[in-house]
C-alpha positions as CSV (number, residue, x, y, z in Angstrom):
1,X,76.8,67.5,28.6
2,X,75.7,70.5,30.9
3,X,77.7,73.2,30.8
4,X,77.9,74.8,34.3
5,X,78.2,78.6,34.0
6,X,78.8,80.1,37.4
7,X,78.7,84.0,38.1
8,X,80.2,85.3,40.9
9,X,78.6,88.6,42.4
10,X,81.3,91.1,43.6
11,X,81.8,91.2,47.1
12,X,80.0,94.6,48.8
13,X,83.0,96.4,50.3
14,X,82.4,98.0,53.7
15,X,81.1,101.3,53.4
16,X,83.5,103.2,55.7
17,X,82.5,106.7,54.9
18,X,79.0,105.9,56.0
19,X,80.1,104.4,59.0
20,X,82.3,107.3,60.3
21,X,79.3,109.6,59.3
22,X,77.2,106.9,61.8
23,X,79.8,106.9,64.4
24,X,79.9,110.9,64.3
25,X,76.7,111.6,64.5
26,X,75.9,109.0,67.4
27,X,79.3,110.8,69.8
28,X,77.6,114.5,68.9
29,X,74.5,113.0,70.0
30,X,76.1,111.3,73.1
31,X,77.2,115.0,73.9
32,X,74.2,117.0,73.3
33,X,72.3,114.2,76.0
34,X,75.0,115.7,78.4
35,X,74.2,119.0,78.3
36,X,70.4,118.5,78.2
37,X,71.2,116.4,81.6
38,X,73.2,118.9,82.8
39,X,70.8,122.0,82.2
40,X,67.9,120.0,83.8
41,X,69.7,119.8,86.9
42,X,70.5,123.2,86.4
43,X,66.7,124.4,86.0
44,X,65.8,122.0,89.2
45,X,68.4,123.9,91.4
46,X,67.1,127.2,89.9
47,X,63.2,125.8,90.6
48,X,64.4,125.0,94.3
49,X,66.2,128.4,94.6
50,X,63.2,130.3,93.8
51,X,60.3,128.2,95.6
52,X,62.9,129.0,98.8
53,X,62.9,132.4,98.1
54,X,59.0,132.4,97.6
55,X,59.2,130.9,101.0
56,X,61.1,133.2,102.7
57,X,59.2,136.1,100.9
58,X,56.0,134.9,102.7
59,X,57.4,134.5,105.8
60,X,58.8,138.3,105.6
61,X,55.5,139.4,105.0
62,X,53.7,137.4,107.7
63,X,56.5,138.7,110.1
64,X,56.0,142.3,108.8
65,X,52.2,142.5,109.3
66,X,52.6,140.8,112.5
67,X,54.9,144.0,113.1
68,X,52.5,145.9,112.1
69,X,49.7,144.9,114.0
70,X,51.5,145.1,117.3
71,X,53.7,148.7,117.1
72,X,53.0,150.6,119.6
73,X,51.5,154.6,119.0
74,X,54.9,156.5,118.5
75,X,56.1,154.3,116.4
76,X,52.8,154.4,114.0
77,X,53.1,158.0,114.5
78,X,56.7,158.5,113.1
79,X,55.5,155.8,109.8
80,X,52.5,158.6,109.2
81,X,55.1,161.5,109.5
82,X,57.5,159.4,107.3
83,X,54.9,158.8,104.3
84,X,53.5,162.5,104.5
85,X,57.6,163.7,103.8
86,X,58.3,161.4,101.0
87,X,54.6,162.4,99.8
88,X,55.7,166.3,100.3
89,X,59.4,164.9,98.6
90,X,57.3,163.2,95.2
91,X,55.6,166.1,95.0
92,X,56.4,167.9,91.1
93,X,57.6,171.2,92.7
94,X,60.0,171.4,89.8
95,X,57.0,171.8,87.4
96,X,55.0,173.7,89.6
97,X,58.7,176.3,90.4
98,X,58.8,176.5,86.3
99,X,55.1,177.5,85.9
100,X,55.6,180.8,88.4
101,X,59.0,181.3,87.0
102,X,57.9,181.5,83.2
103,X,55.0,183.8,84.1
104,X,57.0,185.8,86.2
105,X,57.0,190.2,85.0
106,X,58.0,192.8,86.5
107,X,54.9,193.7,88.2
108,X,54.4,191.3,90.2
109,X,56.6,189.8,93.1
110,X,56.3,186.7,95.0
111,X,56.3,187.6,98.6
112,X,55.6,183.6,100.2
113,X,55.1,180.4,99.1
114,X,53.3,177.9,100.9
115,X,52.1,174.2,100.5
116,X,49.6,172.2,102.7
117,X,50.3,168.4,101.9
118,X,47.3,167.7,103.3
119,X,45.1,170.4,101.3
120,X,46.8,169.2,98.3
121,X,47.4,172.8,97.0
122,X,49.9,175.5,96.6
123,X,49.4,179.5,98.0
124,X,51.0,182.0,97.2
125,X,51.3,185.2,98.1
126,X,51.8,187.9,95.9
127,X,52.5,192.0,95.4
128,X,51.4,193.5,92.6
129,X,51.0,197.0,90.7
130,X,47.5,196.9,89.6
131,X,44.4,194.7,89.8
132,X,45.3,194.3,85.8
133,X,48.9,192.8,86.4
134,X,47.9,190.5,89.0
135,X,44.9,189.3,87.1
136,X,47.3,189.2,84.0
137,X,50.1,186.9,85.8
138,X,47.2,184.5,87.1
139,X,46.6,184.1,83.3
140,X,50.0,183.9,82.2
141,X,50.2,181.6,84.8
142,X,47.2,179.2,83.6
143,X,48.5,179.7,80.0
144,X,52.0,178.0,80.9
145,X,50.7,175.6,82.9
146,X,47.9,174.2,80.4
147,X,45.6,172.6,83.7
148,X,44.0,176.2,84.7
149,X,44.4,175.1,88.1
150,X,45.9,178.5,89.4
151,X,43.1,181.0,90.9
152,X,42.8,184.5,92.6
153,X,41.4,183.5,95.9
154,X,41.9,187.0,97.7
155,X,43.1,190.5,96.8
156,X,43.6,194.0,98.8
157,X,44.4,196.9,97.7
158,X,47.3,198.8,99.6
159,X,46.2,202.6,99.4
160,X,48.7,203.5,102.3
161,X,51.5,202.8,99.5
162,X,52.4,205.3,96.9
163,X,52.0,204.3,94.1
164,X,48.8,202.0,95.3
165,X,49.6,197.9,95.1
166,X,47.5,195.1,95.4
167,X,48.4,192.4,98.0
168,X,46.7,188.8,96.9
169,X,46.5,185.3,96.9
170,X,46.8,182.9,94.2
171,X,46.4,179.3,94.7
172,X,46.2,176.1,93.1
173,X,43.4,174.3,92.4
């Protein structure tokens, strides 16, 4: 006689934690597709945005040097007179203020301060007691300043005044 033997295998249950992990992952990734979407739509309306303001920038320009090109004398004269005042404005009159200040004495007084924008250089005229003092602030001067770019272009001395004083000029290189 044959004996049957039968074995029965155990049914697989249904692995529900891995399924939820599955379905989990697949929403989050269903999301994170929606953004991307939504930021490259974004970045194209930036992209347009700029490439019309590239465009409008050019056109600006072109209009500008067409301006240019066709103003008439007076108005190319007050441009010229505007850049020479905001190149008389940028100039460092606070350093070059300082320098005199700091090397200022008793000695010596400032009688007038000029400056030629187009020269490029500052004057200044100057009383002193003695050729010694004067040649001493021009040194002070130079020492503060660290460019030695101050020089005694022209001195007299003033024998009609009691005591005697020296009337120069200092200017900068």
């Amino acid at each position: 006689m044959v004996m049957l033997e039968l074995e029965f295998i155990r049914r697989r249950r249904i692995p529900w934690l891995g399924l939820a992990f599955l379905m989990a992952t697949t929403c989050w990734c269903a999301v994170e597709a929606g953004k991307w979407c939504d930021l490259s739509a974004i970045v194209q309306d930036n992209q347009e945005h700029v490439a019309s303001i590239e465009h409008s920038l050019k056109e600006a320009r072109r209009m500008n040097l067409l301006a240019q090109t066709n103003i008439s004398p007076a108005v190319a004269q007050r441009l010229k007179d505007h850049a020479a005042m905001v190149a008389a404005l940028s100039y460092p009159w606070s350093q070059v203020l300082a320098t005199m200040e700091r090397g200022s004495t008793k000695e010596v007084a400032i009688l007038a301060l000029t400056h030629e924008q187009g020269a490029g250089g500052t004057q200044l005229t100057v009383e002193a007691a003695g050729l010694a003092s004067l040649t001493g602030y021009v040194k002070k001067m130079n020492e503060i300043d660290h460019a030695n770019r101050w020089y005694l272009a022209n001195y007299q001395i003033q024998y009609q005044n009691n005591p005697v004083t020296v009337k120069a000029t200092i200017l900068e290189k």
